[in-house]
Structures are given as structure tokens and as C-alpha cells.
C-alpha atoms as one frame of an Amber mdcrd trajectory, in Angstrom:
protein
 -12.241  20.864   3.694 -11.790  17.342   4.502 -15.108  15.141   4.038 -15.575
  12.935   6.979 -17.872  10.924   5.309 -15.680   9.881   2.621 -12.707   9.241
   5.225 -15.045   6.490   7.416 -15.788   4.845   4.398 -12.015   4.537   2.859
 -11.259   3.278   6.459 -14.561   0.594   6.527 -13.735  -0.425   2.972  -9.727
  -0.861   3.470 -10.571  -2.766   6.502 -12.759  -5.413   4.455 -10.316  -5.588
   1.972  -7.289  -6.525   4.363  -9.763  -8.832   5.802 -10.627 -10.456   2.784
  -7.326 -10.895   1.948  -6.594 -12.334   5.745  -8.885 -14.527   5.295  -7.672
 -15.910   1.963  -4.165 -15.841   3.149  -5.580 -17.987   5.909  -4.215 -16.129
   8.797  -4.872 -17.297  12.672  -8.406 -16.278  13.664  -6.930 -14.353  16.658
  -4.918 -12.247  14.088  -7.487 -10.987  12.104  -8.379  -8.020  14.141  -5.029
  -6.450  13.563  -5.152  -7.589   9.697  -8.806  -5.253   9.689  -6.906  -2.386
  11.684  -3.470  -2.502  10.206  -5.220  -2.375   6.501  -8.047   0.291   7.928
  -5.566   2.752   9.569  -2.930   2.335   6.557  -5.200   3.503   3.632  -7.223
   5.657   5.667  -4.245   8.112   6.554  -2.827   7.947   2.972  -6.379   9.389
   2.442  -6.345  11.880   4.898  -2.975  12.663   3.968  -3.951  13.461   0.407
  -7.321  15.359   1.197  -6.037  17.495   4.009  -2.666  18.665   2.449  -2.392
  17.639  -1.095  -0.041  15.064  -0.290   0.886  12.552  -3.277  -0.318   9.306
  -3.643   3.359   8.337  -3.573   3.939  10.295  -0.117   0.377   9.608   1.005
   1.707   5.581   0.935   5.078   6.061   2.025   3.369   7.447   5.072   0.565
   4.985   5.619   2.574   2.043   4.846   5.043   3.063   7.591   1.862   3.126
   9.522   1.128  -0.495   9.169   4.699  -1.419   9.320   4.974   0.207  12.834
   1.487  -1.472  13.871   2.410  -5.063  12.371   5.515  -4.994  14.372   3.704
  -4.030  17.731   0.538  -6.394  16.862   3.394  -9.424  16.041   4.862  -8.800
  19.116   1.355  -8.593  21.380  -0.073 -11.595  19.126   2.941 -13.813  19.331
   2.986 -13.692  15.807   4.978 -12.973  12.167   4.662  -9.428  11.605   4.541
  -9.955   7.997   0.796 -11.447   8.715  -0.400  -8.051   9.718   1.923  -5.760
   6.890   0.802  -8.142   3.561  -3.220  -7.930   4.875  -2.575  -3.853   5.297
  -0.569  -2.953   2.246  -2.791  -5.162  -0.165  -5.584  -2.608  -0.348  -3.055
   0.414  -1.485  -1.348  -2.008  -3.942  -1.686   0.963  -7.234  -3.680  -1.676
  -9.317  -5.168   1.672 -11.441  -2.105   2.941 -12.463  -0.381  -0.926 -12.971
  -3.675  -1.572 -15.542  -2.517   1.732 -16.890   0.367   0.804 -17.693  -0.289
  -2.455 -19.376  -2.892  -0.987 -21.616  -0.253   1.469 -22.805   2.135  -0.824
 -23.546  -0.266  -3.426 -25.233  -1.021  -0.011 -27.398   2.885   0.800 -27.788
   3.373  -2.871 -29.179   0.118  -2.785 -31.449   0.982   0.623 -32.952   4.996
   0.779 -32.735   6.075   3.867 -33.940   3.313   5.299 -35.663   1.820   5.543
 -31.639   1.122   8.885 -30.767   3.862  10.666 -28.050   0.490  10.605 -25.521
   0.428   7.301 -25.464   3.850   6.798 -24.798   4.029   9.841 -21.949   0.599
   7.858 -19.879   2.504   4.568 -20.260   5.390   6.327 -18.665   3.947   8.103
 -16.113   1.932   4.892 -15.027   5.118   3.280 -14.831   6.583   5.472 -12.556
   3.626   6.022 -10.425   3.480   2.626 -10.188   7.223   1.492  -9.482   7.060
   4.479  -6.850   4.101   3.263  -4.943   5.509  -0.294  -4.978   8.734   1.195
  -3.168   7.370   3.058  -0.793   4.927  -0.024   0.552   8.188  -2.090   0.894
   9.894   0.610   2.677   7.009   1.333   4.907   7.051  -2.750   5.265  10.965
  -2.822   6.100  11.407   0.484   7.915  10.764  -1.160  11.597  12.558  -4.334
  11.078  15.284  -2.001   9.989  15.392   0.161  12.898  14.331  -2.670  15.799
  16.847  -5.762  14.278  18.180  -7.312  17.434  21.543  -8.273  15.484  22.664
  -5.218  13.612  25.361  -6.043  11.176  29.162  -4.690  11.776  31.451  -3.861
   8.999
């Protein structure tokens, strides 16, 4: 059962985040509708993704940030504008800053302990690590994936 609710609140609170971040990044004026919706839509269908059908948080932001790759490109082109304006507001808010802290703790632990650490510790450093790196990749390849499939000059080999 998917809780409405909680959905219209990821999407409000995404949005403020990308806008925050807009507005630090000091984006156009004019632009910063599309920073709000690019963010809001992005982390709000990861979301969905993951509440409706289990998706991974990996999969859930492979998904979303081809989302907000798609929408920068179209709001670039309407906007007259970078597209990277509208992807670096939208990813920012599902940027895996839980499971990055994780991993730093774990490591600060590994190095403090050394081998006398317990094999917990060094699986949750791990699995932080790859949750992490995997998150990371999939927001760049959501980022890249239209300037991949719409470059004008396509390289020949």
C-alpha cells in the first residue's frame, strides 16, 4: 500500500532541497522553477519506485536520476539554458549522504581497531561502500544518459 501522504512530502521536501541548492549555486531566477521540479519529480519517483515495488535504492536512483536527466535536457532547451543547471539542483537531494557517513565511521573504526575489529564492522563498512559507489553511478548515468543519446556530433571510429 503506497502512503500518499508520505509521497507529497518526499516530493515538497526534495523540491526545497534542489531549491536551496539553486539558490546557493546561484542559478538564473527564471531557472529555478525547473531546479524545484527536476529535484521534486527525481526523488519523488525513486520513492515511489521503492514503496510500490520494492525497488532498490540503487534502481530506485538509476530511475529517477534518468528522470531529471531527461527533464534538464528539455527544461535547457525551453530555458535557453545549461542543462547541467537543472541535473546538479535535482540529483543533490538523492546524493546517499547516510550510507557515505556510514562508511566513514567504519573506516575511522577499521583504522582505530586494526585487526582486532570485529568482521561486522568490516562487512557495514563494505556494504556502505558499495551502496554508496552504486548510487553515485547511477546519478551520473541518469545525468549522462540524454546527452549520450541526443549528441548532435556522434563520434566515428
Amino acid at each position: 500500500m503506497i502512503d500518499l501522504g508520505i509521497i507529497l512530502r518526499d516530493t515538497f521536501w526534495s523540491g526545497i532541497a534542489a531549491l536551496g541548492f539553486a539558490m546557493l549555486f546561484n542559478v538564473p531566477r527564471r531557472t529555478l522553477v525547473g531546479c524545484v521540479i527536476t529535484g521534486a519529480l527525481g526523488h519523488a519517483l525513486r520513492t515511489l519506485l521503492m514503496m510500490s515495488i520494492g525497488a532498490s535504492i540503487e534502481g530506485g536512483t538509476l530511475v529517477g536520476a534518468i528522470c531529471i536527466g531527461f527533464l534538464s535536457y528539455r527544461f535547457g532547451r525551453r530555458w535557453h539554458t545549461p542543462a547541467i543547471i537543472f541535473a546538479v539542483c535535482g540529483v543533490i537531494p538523492m546524493i546517499p549522504g547516510r550510507f557515505a557517513y556510514g562508511t566513514m565511521i567504519g573506516l575511522i573504526q577499521l583504522a582505530e581497531q586494526g585487526s582486532t575489529a570485529p568482521p561486522a564492522v568490516l562487512l557495514d563498512t563494505t556494504v556502505n561502500a558499495v551502496k554508496t559507489a552504486m548510487i553515485l553511478g547511477a546519478l551520473a548515468v541518469g545525468i549522462a544518459a540524454p546527452s549520450l543519446l541526443f549528441q548532435r556530433n556522434k563520434l566515428r571510429l
